[in-house]
N, C-alpha and C positions, 0 to 999 in steps of 0.2 A: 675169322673173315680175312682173307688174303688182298692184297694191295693189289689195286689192277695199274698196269701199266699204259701208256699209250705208245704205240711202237708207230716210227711215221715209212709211210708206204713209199715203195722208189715209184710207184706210176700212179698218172691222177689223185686228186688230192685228198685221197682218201686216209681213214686211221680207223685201226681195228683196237679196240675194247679186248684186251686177255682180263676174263673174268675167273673169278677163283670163287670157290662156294663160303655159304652163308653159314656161319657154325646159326644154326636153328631159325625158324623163322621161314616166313613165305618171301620170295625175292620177288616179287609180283612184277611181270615183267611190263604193264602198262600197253597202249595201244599203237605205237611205232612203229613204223615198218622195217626200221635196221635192223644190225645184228647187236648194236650196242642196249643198256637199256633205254628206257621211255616211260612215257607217264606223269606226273604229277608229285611233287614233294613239296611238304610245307617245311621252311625252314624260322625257326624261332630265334630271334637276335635282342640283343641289350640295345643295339645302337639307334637308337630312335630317332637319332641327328640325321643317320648317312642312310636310312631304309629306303627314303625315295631316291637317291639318287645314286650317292657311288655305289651303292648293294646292287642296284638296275642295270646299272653298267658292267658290274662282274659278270649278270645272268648271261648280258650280251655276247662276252667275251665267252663265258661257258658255252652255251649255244651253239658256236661255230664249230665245238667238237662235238658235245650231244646234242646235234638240234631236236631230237625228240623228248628232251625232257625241261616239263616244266617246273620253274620253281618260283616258291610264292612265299612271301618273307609275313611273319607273323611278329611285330617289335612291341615288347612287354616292358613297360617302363619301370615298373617294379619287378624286376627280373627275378631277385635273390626269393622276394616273398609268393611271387604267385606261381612262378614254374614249381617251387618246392611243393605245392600243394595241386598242383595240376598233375605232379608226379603220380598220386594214388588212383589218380582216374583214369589211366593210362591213355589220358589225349593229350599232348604233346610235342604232336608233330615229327617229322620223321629225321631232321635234323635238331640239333640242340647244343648248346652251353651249359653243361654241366653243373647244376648250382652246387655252391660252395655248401650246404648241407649234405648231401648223399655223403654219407660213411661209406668206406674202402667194402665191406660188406654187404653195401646195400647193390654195388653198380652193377652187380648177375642181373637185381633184377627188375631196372630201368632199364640198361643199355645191350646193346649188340659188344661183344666182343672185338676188337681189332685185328689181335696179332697177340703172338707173344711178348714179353719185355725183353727177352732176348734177339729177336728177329725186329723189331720197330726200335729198339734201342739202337741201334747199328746205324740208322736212316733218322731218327729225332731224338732231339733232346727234351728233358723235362716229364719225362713219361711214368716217372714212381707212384706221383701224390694218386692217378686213377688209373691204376694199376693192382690188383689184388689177387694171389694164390697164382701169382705167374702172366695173368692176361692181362691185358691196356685195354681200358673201356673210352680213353678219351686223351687227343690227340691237341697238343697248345696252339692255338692259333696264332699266337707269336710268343716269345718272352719277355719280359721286363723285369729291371733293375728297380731296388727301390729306396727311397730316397724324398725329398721334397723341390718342387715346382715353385719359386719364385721368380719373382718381377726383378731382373736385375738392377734395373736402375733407382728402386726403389729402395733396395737394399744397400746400394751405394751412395745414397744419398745422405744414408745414414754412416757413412765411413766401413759400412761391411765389402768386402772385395774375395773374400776364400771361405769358405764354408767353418762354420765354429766347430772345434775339437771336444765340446763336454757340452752337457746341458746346460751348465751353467753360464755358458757364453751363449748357447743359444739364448736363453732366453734374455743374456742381455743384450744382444741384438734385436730382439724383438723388441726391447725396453726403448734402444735408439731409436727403430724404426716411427714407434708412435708418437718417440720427441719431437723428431725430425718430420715425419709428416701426419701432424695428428688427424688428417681427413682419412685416414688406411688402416685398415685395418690390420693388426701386424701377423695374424694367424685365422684362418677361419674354416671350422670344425665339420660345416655342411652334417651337422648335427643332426636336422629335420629329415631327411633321404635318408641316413643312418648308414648305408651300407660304406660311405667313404672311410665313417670309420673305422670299418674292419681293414682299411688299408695298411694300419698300425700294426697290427700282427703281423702282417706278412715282412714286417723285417724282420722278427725271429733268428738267427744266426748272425745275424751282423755284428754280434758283440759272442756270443757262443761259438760261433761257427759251425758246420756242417750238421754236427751231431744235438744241435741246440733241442730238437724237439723229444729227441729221445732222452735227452739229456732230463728235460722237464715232466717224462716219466717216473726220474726216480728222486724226484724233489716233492716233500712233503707242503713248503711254503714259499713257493714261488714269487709271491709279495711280497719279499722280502729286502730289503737293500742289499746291494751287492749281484742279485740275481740281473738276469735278463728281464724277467717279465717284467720285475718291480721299473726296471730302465725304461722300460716302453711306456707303460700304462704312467708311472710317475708321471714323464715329460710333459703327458696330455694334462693331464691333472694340475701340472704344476703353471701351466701357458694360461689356464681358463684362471686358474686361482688369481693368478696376479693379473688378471683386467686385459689379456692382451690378444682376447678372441672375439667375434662380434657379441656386441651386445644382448642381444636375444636370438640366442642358436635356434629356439623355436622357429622362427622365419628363415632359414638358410634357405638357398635353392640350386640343384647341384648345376643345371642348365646356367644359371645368372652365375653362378661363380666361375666360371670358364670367362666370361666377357668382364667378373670383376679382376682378376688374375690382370689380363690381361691387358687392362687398364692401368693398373698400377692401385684400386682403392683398395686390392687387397693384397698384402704381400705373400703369402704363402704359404700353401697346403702340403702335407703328407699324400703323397699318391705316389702309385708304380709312373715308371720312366713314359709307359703307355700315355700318359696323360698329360704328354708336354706338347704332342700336336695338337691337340685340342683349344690348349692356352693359345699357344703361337695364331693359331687362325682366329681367335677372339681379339688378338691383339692388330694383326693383319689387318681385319676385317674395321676395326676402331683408328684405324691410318697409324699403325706408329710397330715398330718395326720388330718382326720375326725374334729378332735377336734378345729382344728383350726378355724375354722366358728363356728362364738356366733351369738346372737341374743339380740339386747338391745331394752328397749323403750325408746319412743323420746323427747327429754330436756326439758320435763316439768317437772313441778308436782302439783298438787293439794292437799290441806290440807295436806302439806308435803310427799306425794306419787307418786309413778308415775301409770301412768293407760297406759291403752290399749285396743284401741276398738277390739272388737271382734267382725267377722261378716263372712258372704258366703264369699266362694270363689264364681268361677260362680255356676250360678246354672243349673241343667237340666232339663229341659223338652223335651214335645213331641209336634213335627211339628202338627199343627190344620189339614193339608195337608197331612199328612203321610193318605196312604193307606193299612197301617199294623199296628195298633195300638195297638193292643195286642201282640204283638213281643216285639215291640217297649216299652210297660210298660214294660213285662218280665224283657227285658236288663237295663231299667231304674232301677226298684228296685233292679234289683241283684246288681248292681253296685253299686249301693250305700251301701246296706248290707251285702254281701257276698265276693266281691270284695277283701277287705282289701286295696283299693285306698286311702283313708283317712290316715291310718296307713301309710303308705309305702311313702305320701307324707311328716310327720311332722305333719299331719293336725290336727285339731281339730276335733271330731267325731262328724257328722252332728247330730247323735241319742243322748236323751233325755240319761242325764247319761253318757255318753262318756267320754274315757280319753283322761287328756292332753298329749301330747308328750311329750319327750326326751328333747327336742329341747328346750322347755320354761324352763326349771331348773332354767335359769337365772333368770326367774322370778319370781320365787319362793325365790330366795335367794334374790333379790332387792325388795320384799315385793309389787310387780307391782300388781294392782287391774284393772281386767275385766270390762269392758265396753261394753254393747249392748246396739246399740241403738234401741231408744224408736219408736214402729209405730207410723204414724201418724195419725191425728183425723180421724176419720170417715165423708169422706166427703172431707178431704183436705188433699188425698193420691199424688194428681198432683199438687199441692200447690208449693213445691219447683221448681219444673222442670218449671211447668207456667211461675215462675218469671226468672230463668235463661233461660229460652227458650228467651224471651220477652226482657231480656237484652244485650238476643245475647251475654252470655258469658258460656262456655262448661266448667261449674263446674265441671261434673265427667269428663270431656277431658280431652285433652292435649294441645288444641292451644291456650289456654292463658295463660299458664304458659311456651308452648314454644318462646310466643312473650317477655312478662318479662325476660326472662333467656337471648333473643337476646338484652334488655334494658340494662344488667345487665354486661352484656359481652362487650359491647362498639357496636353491631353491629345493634344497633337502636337506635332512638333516643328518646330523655328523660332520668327520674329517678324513683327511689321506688314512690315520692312522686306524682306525675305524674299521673302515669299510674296508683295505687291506689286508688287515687283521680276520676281516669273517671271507671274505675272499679265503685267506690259507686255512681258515679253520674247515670249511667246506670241501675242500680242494683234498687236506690230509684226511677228510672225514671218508670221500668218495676213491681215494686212492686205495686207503685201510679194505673197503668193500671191493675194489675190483682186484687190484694186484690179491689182496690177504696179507 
């Protein structure tokens, strides 16, 4: 599917549509009287916050260049769990967010092709992860940095002023935070919504670097100390163990935790950089100032630095099943280009050259070095997923890191070392079966 351009006219205020054909599919051209398309596109969104208003106000803005095409937003609060499943029925709307399950293999056949990686890699960044056998099925709405979303002043009150260099400082930061203000909570997990937790994984390189994931191809016991994985998953592990997460994660809620953030009764969540405007207008909104939401990276470091992977937010594409597919591109690339959604979230600019936000300063002054990671070989794009499929443990999920968090809490049984331990046994069991 080729990128259509909008070229602006020297006379009357017109603009011509260069449309380029559909690799497969009906372009259904709707009932408009232009030369551009028309018709009708449902588009499907996570953001349940912004559907009625700033989403309405994009269409607005859209409109004045396709005024014949309408779009009608469809917002799934359980995005990860019910689009994955709306996927087999092929109703899904003709715009979409990519849920973080579709395997690199699967995307022929949910989605419309975009472009080459060679031709769309030129024009955006971030374009590997849904990317397979050469074509991009799904195109970053913005990028983000990851890292964690605290309450500064909260943290400061407890003598914290620069981000801690090991776990071990983090977590005795978290230790002052609940000294110093025992109504806050010093970490909170949004356990119950589950998907926050898979925000965890997506640091992956930040202590590895680029090659991190391929890297944990060829690791038999990734839970292991020393490793990456064991880094991640310990830190969650070790924060719940020692009392310094809410007390019944069962009841988290991921809406109230933006206005707790924001308040100060909670000091701080693991989330992508995406999720520091969110905080900030919770705290706006409760009278006490912007500024208050930082953003750190997380208690590593490498050759004395700390890093931070960069990577997509979701990505978008277009339903294989959409019966308006030139609409549907329309609204695709304006949004991403024209939009200023990127901006407006903190994000990273999906486009080649793009600035960083406001939001990372921190990073800039803590000397924090970028991390993307590396695609995989050609040929072993489903290589990771084979083997976490096969071990039956939901790496980019939530339910194994929400069973550890129940180990962790007293309301399971076992330990880190335990559960760790049948983690790498499973892991080298399903590696032995895919690789051989």
């Amino acid at each position: 599917m080729a990128k259509r351009r909008i070229l602006a006219a020297s006379t009357a205020a017109a603009v011509v549509l260069v449309l380029g054909a559909c690799s497969g599919g009906s372009t259904g051209g709707g009932d408009g009287d232009g030369d551009g398309p028309s018709g009708t596109i449902t588009v499907l969104t996570n953001r349940t916050d912004i559907v009625d208003t700033v989403l309405q106000d994009y269409v607005t803005e859209f409109q004045k260049t396709y005024p014949d095409v309408d779009v009608e937003f469809e917002a799934v609060t359980d995005y990860e769990g019910d689009v994955s499943i709306r996927l087999n029925s092929g109703d899904y709307g003709d715009v979409l967010l990519i849920p973080n399950t579709v395997d690199a293999d699967q995307l022929s056949t949910f989605f419309e092709p975009l472009g080459t990686v060679d031709e769309l890699g030129e024009e955006y960044r971030f374009i590997h992860d849904k990317a397979y056998e050469g074509q991009v099925y799904g195109l970053a709405t913005f990028g983000t940095a990851m890292g964690y979303v605290l309450n500064k002043p909260v943290w400061e009150k407890a003598g914290i002023t620069e981000p801690p260099a090991t776990p071990e400082e983090f977590l005795d930061a978290l230790k002052a935070i609940k000294d110093s203000s025992p109504d806050t909570v010093p970490y909170y997990t949004n356990y119950a919504d589950g998907w926050p937790l898979t925000q965890w994984q997506s640091n992956q390189g930040s202590i590895d670097g680029p090659e991190a994931v391929n890297l944990r191809t060829e690791q038999d016991a990734p839970w292991t100390e020393g490793e990456e994985q064991y880094a991640i998953d310990s830190l969650l592990y070790d924060v719940v163990e020692a009392g310094l997460s809410e007390p019944d994660p069962t009841t988290t809620n991921w809406e109230e935790s933006k206005n707790l953030v924001g308040t100060g009764q909670v000091a701080s969540m693991v989330l992508g950089s995406w999720a520091v405007t969110q905080m900030q207008d919770a705290a706006e909104a409760a009278g006490n100032p912007r500024e208050d939401i930082g953003f750190w990276p997380m208690p590593w470091q490498t050759d004395g630095a700390f890093h931070s992977t960069v990577g997509a937010d979701y990505k978008l594409a277009i339903s294989k099943h959409s019966e308006n597919k030139e609409a549907a591109e329309a609204w695709l690339y304006w949004f991403l280009d024209e939009s200023g959604f990127a901006a407006s979230q903190g994000g990273l600019a999906p486009q080649v050259g793009g600035e960083s936000p406001e939001i990372l300063a921190d990073f800039e002054t803590f000397g924090v070095e970028e991390v993307e990671i590396a695609p995989a070989p050609a040929g072993e794009e489903n290589l990771l997923a084979d083997i976490y499929n096969a071990a039956e443990i939901d790496l980019n999920g939530d339910q194994f890191r929400r069973q550890y968090i129940d180990v962790a809490r007293g309301a399971a049984d076992g330990d880190k070392a335990s559960f760790f331990a049948d983690l790498n046994d499973r892991w080298a069991t399903a590696r032995a079966e895919v690789v051989g």
